[in-house]
C-alpha positions as CSV (number, residue, x, y, z in Angstrom):
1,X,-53.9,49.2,0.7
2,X,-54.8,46.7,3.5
3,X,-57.6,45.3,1.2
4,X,-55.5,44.6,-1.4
5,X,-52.4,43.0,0.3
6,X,-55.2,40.6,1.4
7,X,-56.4,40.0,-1.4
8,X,-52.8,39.1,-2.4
9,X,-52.2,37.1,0.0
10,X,-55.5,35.2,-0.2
11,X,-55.0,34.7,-3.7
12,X,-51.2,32.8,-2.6
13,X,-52.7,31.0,0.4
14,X,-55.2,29.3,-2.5
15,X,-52.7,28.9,-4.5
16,X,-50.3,27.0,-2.1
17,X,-53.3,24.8,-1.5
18,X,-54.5,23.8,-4.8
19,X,-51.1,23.5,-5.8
20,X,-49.8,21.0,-3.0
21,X,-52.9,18.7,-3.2
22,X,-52.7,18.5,-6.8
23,X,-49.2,18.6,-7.2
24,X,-47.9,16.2,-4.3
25,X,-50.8,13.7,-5.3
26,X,-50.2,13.5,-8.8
27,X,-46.6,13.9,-9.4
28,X,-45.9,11.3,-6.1
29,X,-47.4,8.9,-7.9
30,X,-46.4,9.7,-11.5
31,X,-42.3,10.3,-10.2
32,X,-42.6,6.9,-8.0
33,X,-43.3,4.8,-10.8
34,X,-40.8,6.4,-13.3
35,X,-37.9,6.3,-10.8
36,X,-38.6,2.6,-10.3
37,X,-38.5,1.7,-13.7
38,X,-35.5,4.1,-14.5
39,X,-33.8,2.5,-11.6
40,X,-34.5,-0.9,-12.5
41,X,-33.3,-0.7,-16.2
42,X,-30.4,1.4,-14.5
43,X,-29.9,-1.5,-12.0
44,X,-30.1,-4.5,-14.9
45,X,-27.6,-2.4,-17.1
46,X,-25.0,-1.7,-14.2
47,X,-25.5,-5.7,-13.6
48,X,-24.8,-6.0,-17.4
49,X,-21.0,-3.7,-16.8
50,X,-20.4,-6.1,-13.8
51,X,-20.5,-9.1,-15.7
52,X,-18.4,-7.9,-18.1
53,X,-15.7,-6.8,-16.2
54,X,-16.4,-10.3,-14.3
55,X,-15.8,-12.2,-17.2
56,X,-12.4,-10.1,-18.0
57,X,-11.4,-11.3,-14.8
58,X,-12.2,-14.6,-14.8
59,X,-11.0,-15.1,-18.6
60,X,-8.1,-14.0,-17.7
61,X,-7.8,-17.4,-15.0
62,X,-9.3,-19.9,-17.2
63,X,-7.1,-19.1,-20.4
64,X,-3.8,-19.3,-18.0
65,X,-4.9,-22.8,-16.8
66,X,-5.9,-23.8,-19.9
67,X,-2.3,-22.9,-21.3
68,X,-0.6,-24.4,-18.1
69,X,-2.7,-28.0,-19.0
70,X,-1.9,-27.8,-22.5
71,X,1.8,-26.8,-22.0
72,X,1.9,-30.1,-19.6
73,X,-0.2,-32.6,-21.7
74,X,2.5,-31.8,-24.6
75,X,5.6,-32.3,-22.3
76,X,7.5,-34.7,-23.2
77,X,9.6,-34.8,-19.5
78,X,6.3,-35.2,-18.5
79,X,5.1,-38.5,-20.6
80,X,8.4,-39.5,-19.7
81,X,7.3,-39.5,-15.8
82,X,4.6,-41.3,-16.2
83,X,5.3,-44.0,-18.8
84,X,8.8,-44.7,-18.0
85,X,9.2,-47.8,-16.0
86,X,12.6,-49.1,-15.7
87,X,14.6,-46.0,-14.4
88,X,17.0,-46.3,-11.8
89,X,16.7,-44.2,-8.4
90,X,19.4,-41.5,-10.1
91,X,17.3,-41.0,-13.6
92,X,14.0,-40.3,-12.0
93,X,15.2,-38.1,-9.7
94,X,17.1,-36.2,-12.2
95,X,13.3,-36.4,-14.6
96,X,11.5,-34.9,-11.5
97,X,13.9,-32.2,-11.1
98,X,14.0,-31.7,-14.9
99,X,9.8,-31.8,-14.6
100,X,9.8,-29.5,-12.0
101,X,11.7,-26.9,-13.7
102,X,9.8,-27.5,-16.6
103,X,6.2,-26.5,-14.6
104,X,8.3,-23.4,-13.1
105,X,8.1,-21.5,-16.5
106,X,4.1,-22.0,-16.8
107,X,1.9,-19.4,-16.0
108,X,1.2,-21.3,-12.3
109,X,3.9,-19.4,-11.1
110,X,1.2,-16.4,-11.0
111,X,-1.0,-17.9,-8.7
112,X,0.6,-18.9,-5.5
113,X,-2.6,-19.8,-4.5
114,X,-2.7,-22.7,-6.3
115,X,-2.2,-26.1,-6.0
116,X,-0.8,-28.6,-9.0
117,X,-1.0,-32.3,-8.4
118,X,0.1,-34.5,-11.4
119,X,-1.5,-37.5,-11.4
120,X,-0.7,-41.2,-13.4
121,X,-2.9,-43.3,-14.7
122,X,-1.4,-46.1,-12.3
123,X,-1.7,-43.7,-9.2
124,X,1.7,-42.2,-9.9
125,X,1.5,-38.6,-8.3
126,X,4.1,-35.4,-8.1
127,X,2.5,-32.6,-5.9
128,X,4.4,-29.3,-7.7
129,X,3.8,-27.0,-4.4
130,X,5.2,-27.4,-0.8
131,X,2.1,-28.6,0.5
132,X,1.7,-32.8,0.9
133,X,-0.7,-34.9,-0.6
134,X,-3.2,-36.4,2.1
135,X,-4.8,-38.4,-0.7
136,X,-3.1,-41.3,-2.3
137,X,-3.1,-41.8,-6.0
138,X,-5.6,-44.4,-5.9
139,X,-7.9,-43.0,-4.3
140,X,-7.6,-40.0,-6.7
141,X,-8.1,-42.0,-9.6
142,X,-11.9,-42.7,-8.3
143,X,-12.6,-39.5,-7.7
144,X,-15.6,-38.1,-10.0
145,X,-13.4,-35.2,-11.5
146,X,-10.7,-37.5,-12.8
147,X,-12.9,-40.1,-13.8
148,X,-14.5,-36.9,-16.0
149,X,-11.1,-35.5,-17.4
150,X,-10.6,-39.2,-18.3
151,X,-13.5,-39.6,-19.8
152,X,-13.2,-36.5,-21.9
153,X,-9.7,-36.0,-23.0
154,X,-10.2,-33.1,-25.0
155,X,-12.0,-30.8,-21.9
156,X,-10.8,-29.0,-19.3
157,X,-13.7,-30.2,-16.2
158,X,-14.1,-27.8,-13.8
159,X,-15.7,-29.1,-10.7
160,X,-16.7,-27.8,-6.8
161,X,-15.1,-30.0,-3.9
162,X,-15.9,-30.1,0.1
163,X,-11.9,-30.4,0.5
164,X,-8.7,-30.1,-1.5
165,X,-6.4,-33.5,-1.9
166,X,-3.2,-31.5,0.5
167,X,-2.8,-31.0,4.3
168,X,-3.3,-27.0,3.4
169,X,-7.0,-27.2,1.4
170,X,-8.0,-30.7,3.1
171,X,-10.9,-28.5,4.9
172,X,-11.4,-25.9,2.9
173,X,-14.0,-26.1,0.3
174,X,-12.1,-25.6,-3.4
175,X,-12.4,-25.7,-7.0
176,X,-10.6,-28.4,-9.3
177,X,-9.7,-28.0,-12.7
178,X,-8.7,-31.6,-14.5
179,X,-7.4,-32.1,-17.9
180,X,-6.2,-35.7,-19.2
181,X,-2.3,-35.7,-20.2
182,X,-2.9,-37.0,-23.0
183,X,-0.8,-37.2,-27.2
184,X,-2.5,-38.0,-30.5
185,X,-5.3,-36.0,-29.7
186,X,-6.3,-38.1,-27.0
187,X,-6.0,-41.7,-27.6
188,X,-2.8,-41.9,-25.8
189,X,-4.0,-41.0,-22.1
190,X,-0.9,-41.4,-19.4
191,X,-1.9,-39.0,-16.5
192,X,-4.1,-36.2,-15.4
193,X,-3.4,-32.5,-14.6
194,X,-5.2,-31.5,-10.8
195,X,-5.2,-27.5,-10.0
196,X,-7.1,-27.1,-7.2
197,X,-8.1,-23.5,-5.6
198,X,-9.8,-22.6,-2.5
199,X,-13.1,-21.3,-3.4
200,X,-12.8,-18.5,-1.2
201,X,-9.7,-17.5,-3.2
202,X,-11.5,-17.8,-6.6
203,X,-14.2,-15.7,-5.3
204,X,-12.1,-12.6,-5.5
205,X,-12.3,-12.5,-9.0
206,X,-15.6,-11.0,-8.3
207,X,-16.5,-10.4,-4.6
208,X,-15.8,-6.5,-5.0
209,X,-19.2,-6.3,-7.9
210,X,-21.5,-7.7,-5.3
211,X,-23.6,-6.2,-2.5
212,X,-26.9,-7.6,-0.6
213,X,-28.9,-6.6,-3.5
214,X,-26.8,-8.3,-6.2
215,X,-25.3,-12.1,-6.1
216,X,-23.2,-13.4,-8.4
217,X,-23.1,-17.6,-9.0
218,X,-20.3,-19.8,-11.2
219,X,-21.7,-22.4,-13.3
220,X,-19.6,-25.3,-14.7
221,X,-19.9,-27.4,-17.6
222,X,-22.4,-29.3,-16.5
223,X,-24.3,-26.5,-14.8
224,X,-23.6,-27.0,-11.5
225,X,-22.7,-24.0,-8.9
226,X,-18.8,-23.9,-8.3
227,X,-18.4,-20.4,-6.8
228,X,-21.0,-18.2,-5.6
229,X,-20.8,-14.9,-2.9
230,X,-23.7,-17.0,-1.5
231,X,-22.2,-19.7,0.1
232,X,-25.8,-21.6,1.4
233,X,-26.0,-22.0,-2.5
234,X,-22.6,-24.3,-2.7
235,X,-24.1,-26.8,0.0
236,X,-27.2,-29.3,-0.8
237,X,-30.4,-27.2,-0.3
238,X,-33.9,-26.2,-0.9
239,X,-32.6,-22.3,-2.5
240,X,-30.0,-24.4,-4.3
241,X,-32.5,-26.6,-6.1
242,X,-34.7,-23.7,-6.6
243,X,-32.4,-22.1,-8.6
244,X,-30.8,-24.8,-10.7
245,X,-34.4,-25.6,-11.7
246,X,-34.3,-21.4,-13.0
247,X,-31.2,-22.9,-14.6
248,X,-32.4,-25.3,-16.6
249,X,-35.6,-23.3,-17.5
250,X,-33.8,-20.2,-18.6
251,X,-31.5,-22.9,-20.7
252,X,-34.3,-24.7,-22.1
253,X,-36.2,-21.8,-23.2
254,X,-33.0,-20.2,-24.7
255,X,-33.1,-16.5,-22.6
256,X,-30.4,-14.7,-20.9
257,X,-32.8,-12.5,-18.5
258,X,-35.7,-13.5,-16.8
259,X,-37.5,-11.7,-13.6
260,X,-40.3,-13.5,-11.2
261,X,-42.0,-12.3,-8.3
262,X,-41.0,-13.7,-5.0
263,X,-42.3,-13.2,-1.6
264,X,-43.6,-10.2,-2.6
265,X,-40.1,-9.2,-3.9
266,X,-39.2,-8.8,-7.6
267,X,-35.9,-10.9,-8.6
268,X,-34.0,-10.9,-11.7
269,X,-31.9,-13.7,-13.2
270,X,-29.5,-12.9,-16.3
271,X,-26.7,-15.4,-17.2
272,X,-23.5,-14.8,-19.4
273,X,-21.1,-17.6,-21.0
274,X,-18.1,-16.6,-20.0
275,X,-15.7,-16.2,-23.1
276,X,-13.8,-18.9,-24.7
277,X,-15.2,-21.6,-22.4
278,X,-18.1,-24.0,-21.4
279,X,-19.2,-22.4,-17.9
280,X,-21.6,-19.7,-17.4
281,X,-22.3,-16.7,-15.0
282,X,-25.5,-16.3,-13.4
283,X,-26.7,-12.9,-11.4
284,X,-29.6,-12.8,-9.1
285,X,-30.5,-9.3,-8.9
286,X,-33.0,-7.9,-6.2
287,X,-34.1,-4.1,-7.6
288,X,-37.0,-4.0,-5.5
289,X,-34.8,-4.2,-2.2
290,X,-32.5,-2.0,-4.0
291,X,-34.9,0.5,-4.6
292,X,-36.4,0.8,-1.5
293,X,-32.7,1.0,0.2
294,X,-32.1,4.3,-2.1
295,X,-35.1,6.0,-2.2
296,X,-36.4,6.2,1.2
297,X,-36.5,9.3,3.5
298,X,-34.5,10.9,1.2
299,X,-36.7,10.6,-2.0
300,X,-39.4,11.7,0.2
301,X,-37.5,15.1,0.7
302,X,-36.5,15.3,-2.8
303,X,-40.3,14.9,-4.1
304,X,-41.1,17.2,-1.7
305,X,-38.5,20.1,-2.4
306,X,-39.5,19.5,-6.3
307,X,-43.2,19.9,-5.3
308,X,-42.4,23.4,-2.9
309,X,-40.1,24.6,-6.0
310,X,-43.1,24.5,-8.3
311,X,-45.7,26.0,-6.2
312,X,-42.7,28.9,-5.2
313,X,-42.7,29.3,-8.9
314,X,-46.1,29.5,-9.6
315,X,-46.7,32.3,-6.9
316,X,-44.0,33.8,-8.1
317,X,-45.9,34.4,-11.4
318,X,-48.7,35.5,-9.9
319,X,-46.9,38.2,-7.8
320,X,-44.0,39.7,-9.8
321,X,-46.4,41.9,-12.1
322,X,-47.2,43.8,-9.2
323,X,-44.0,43.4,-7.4
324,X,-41.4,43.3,-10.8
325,X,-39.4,46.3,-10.0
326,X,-39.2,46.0,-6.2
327,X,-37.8,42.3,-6.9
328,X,-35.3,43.6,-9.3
329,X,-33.9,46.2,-6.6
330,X,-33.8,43.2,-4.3
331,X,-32.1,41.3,-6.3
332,X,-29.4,44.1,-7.3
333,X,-29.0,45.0,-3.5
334,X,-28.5,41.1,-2.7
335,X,-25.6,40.8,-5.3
336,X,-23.9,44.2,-4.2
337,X,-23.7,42.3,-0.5
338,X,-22.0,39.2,-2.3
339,X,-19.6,41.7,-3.7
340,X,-20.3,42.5,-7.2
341,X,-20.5,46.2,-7.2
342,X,-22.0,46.6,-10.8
343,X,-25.8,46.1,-9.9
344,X,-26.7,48.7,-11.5
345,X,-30.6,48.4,-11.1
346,X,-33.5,50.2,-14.3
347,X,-35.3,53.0,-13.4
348,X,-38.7,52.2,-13.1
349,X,-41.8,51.4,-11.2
350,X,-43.8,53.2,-9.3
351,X,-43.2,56.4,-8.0
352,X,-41.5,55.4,-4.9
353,X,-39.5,52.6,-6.4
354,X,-38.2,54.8,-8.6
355,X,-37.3,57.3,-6.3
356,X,-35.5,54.4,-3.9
357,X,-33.9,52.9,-7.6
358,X,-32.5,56.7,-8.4
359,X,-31.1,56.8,-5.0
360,X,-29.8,53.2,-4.9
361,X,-27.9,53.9,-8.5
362,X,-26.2,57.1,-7.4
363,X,-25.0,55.5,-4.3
364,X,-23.7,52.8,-5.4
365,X,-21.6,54.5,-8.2
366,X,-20.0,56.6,-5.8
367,X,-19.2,53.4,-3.4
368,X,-17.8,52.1,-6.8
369,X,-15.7,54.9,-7.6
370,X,-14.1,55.4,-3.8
371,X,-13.5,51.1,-4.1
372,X,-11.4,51.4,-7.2
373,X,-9.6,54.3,-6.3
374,X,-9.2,52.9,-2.7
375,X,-8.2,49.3,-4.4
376,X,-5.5,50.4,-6.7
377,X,-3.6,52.8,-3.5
378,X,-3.4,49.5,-1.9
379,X,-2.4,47.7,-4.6
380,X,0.4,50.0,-5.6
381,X,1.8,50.1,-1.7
382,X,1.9,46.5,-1.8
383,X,3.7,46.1,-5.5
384,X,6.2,48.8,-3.5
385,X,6.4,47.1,-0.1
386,X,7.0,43.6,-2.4
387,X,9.6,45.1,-5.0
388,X,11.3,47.0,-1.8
389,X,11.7,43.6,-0.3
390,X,13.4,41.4,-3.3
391,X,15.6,44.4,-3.7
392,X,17.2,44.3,-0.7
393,X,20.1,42.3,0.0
394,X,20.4,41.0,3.8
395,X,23.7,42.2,4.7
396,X,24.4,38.9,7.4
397,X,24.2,37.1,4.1
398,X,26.8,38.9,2.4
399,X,29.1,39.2,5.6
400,X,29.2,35.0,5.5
401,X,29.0,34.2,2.4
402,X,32.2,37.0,2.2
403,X,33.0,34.8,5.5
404,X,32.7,31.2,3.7
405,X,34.5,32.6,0.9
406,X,37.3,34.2,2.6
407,X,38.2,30.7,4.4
408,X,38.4,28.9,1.2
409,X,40.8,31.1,0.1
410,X,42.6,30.4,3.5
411,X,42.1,26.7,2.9
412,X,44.0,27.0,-0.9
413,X,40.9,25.6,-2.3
414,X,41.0,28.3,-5.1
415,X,38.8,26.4,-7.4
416,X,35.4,26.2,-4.8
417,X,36.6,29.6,-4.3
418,X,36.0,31.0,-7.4
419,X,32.9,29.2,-8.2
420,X,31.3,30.2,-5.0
421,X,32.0,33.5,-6.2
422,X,31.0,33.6,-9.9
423,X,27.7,32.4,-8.2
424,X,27.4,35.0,-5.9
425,X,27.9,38.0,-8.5
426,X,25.5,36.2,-10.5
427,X,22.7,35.7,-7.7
428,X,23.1,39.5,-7.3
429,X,23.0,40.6,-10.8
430,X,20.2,38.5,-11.2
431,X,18.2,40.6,-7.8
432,X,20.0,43.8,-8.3
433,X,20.7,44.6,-11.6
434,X,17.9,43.0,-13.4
435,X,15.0,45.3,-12.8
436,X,12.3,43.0,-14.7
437,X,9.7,41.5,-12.3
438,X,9.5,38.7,-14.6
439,X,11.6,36.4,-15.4
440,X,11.5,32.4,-17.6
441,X,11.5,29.9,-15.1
442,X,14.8,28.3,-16.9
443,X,16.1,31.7,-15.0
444,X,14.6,30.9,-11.9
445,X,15.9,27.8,-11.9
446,X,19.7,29.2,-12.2
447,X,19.1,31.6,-9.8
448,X,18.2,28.7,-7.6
449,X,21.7,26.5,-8.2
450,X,23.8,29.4,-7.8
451,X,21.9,29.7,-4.2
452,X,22.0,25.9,-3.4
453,X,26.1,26.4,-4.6
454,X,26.8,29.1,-2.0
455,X,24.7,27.3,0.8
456,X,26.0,24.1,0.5
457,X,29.8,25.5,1.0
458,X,28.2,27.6,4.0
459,X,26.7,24.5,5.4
460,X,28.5,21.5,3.9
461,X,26.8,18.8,1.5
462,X,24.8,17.1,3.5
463,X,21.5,18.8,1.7
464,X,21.4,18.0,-1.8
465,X,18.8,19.4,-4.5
466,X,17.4,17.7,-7.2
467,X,15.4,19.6,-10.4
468,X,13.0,18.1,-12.6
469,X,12.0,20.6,-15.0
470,X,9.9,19.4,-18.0
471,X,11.5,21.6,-21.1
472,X,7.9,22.4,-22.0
473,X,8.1,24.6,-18.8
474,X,11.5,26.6,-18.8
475,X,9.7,29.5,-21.2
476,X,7.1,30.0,-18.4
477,X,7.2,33.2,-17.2
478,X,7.2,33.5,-13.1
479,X,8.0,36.4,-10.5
480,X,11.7,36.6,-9.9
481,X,12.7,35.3,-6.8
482,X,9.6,33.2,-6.2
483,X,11.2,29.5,-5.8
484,X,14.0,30.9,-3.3
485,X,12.1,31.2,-0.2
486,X,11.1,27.9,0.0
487,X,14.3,26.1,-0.9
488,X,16.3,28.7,1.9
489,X,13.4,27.7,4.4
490,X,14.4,24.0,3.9
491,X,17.8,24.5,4.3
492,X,17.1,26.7,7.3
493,X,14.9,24.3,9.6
494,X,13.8,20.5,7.7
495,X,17.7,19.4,8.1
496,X,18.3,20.7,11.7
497,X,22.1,19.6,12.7
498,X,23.5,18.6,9.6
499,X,20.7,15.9,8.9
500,X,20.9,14.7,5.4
501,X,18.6,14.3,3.3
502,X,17.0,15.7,-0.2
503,X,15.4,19.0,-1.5
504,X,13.6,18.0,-4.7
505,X,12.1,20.5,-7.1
506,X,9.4,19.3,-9.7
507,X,8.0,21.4,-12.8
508,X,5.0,20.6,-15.0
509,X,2.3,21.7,-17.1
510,X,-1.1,20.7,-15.8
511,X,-4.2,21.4,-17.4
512,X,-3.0,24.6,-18.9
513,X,-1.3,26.1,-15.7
514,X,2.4,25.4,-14.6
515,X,2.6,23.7,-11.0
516,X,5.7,23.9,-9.5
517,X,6.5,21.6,-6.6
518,X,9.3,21.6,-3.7
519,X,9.4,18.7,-1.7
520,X,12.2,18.0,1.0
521,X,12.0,14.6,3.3
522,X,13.2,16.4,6.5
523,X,11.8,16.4,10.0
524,X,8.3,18.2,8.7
525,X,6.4,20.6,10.3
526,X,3.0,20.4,12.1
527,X,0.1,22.9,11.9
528,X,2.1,25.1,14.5
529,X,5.0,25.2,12.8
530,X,3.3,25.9,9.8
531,X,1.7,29.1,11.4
532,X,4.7,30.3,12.7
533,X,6.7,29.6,9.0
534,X,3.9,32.1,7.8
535,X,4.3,34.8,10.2
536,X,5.3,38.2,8.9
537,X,7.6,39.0,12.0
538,X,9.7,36.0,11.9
539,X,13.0,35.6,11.9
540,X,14.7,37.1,8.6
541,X,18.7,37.1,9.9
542,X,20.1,34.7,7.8
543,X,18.2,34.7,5.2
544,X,18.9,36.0,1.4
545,X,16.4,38.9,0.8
546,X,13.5,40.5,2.6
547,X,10.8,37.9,0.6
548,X,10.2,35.3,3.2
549,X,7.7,32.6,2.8
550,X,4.7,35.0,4.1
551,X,5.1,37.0,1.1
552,X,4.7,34.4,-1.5
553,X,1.2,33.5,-1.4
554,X,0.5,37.9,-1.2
555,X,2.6,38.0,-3.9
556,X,0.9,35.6,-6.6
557,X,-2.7,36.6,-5.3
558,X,-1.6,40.1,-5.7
559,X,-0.2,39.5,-9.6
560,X,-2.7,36.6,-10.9
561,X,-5.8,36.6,-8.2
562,X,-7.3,35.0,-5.6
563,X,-7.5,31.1,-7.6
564,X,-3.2,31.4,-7.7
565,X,-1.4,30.9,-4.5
566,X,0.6,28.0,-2.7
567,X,-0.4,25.4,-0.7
568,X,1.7,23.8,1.9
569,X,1.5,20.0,2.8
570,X,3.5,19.0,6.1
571,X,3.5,16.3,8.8
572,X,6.1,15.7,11.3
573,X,8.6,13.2,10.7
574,X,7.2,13.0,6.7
575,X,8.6,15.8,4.9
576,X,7.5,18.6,3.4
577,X,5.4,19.5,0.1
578,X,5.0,22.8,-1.3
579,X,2.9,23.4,-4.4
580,X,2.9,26.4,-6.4
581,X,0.5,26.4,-9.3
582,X,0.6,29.6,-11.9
583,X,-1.3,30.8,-15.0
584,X,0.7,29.3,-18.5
585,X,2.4,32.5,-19.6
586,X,4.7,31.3,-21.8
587,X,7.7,33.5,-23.3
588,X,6.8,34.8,-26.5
């Protein structure tokens, strides 16, 4: 017997050897290469998703200004400002208010980080936002990105700028858009549109799709960078040249992707013309840096656990048609441990395996059989102890609600009076005389407002409930008497001292189970609180039945199993939530 558990064990230690210098050679090498190139194609799609979304954003920018420098080019209040000569001091003020409540219904009004300069041909200027101009007309009209939008009436030019033209972006590197004012479709030219945005602003149409690996660059019409996450690439410099040369290459030869080696490094270049205009987007992608971020220490473990799981399957095959039976009774023994008592395990085997499966079987129907039985005594002294409990009335409830009642009476108010009592007789014909465990959730919900009816005259108003209730959930069918304890706990301690506030109760159907929500905004409760609201010996004096809060959760397990239940969200000085979720039983 010795020789031969060598000889097994021989036979696994050759095994474990052959298997890890073959395996870990081969596969390393084979599993390196494929991840890269999955992760690279991965990587250049993901890039793909980013410019897309990108250019939704940015669209989204470009067709607004472009509608705010067509709306203005075709003003007439705004030809008049600019051509008009001979107005008195009253008239042109009354045009630039008239102008100015003209430019308040464009789409500029969405970006409050924008600045609007109109701009006359003569130097004539009207700065739209609160900001003041610290560059005079004149000098405007020499600057390259008017000179441009004069130039080219028809265009929107789009161009990067050191410093804006007001006291607010005078040091801040920004982006101007220009567009003539111009009729006849062009010939006429009186003015020019000016929106200016810091660059740091328009860069958050896109900051959140790049990382160190990834960097994103905005091109204008004439190919020059206006916006980039890089901003060494808006300034004069060796990397900038680099890469408009890439520019113009990738232009020239008509691609949209393009990858070179670099220091070693591999880099990726794909450009995109952003919809419905003349400037482009170009990504610089760096998967080789990205790679070696992701796959690491922790590829190395993952190459290695995929290399042990073969060579522990492998053994395994050679083994288990010597060791078959015993591996089954292990395996049946393991999952009666877990708690699935049905491992019933085949007879087979050797003689002594057999003998230990014969034994194992009879034992573990008998443990079976004294489970069940066992299981369903406790089950039925808990449905008792539970029924007991919603059955029984508290009598200090019924001496003061007698007690509330009584002193309307003494007050004259005979109306409250009797609706306080028609609630009453129904709350306990509802718990008394209505045997069914069962009831719609429409019920409940009565059951509930004739409560809230006799509280609120016990305690005044200063706690009022609110119900949503979807109708697609009043057929559910719930426990009686589930919903009560929470709203009576709210009452009870999240308004202390006739604090006001709100108990509201929610009701929906979510992915095929009914979830049920209370939520108060009282004082809260922290976890202490919580602990104590859940203790089975607290204090039951005042309240309506026997079922406290403690019994709930027992109770749903109990009927629907251990995935049903409640769940209680708290914090001090934020209110309470409590969710109930059960199964859709919905009256027939």
């Amino acid at each position: 017997m010795r020789k031969r558990c060598n000889t097994l064990f021989l036979k696994i230690i050759l095994a474990v050897v052959a298997g890890i210098i073959c395996l870990t050679t081969g596969l390393s090498i084979l599993n390196i290469r494929a991840s890269q190139q999955a992760f690279v194609e991965n990587f250049v799609e993901s890039q793909d998703k980013i410019f897309q979304q990108t250019d939704r954003n940015i669209y989204n920018f470009f067709r607004d200004m472009t509608a705010v420098t067509s709306s203005i080019s075709s003003s007439s209040t705004v030809q008049a400002y600019f051509t008009e000569t001979d107005w008195e001091y009253a008239e042109e003020a009354k045009n630039i208010l008239e102008l100015k409540q003209y430019l308040k219904q464009l789409p500029i009004e969405k970006y409050s980080d924008m600045n609007l300069v109109l701009l006359g041909i003569d130097g004539k200027t009207l700065n739209y936002n609160d900001s003041s101009l610290v560059t005079d007309g004149e000098t405007l009209l020499h600057n390259s990105v008017v000179k441009k939008a004069l130039e080219n009436p028809k265009k929107l030019i789009c161009q990067y700028e050191k410093g804006g033209y007001t006291d607010v972006m005078k040091d801040c590197p920004v982006i101007v858009l220009a567009k003539s004012i111009s009729r006849d479709g062009g010939k006429h030219v009186s003015g020019v549109t000016l929106l200016t945005i810091k660059e740091a602003d328009f860069r958050r149409y896109y900051d959140g799709f790049t990382t160190s690996t990834n960097d994103l660059f905005i091109l204008n019409q004439d190919n020059e960078i206006i916006s980039s996450n890089r901003e060494e690439y808006l300034e004069d410099s060796g990397d900038k040249e680099k890469l408009l040369k890439i520019i113009k290459e990738m232009e020239k030869s008509g691609i949209k992707i393009m990858s070179r080696e670099e220091n070693g490094q591999l880099t990726g270049y794909m450009t995109q013309r952003l919809q419905s205009t003349n400037y482009t987007m170009l990504g610089m992608i760096h998967p080789d840096m990205a790679f070696a971020r992701v796959y690491d220490s922790h590829y190395i473990i993952g190459v290695t656990a995929f290399i042990t799981t073969i060579v522990v399957l492998v053994i395994f095959l050679l083994v288990r048609q010597q060791t078959r039976p015993l591996y089954k009774l292990v395996d049946k023994m393991r999952g009666v441990r877990e708690g699935r008592l049905n491992q019933f395990v085949k007879v087979e085997g050797s003689t002594e395996i057999r003998e230990l499966s014969s034994t194992y079987n009879t034992m573990l129907g008998e443990m079976q059989q004294y489970i069940d039985k066992l299981m369903e005594v406790e089950k039925a002294k808990r449905e008792a102890e539970i029924h007991s409990l919603q059955m029984q009335i508290n009598p200090h409830y019924i001496y003061n609600t007698l007690a509330s009642v009584k002193w309307l009476i003494w007050q004259g108010n005979k109306e409250k009076s009797v609706q306080v009592i028609d609630a009453f007789i129904r709350l306990l014909r509802n718990t008394i005389s209505n045997k069914e465990e069962f009831i719609t959730l429409k019920e409940e919900i009565e059951n509930l407002k004739d409560y809230v009816i006799i509280n609120q005259t016990r305690y005044g108003n200063s706690v009022n409930v609110e119900y949503y209730i979807l109708p697609d959930c009043e057929g559910q069918k719930i426990p009686k008497l589930i919903l009560q304890p929470f709203v009576e706990n709210a009452f009870f301690h999240a308004f202390p001292q006739g604090q006001k506030g709100t108990i509201s109760i929610f009701a929906r159907m979510s992915e095929g189970h009914l979830k049920v929500e209370i939520i108060d905004d009282g004082i809260g409760m922290d976890n202490q609180t919580v602990r104590t609201l859940l203790d089975k010996n607290g204090d039951q004096k005042e309240h309506f039945t026997g079922i406290g809060v403690n019994n709930v959760d027992d109770r749903m397990k109990l009927i629907y199993g251990q995935n049903y239940g409640i769940l209680i969200e708290s914090e001090r000085g934020e209110g309470t939530k409590i969710t109930l979720c059960f199964p859709d039983k919905k009256e027939a």
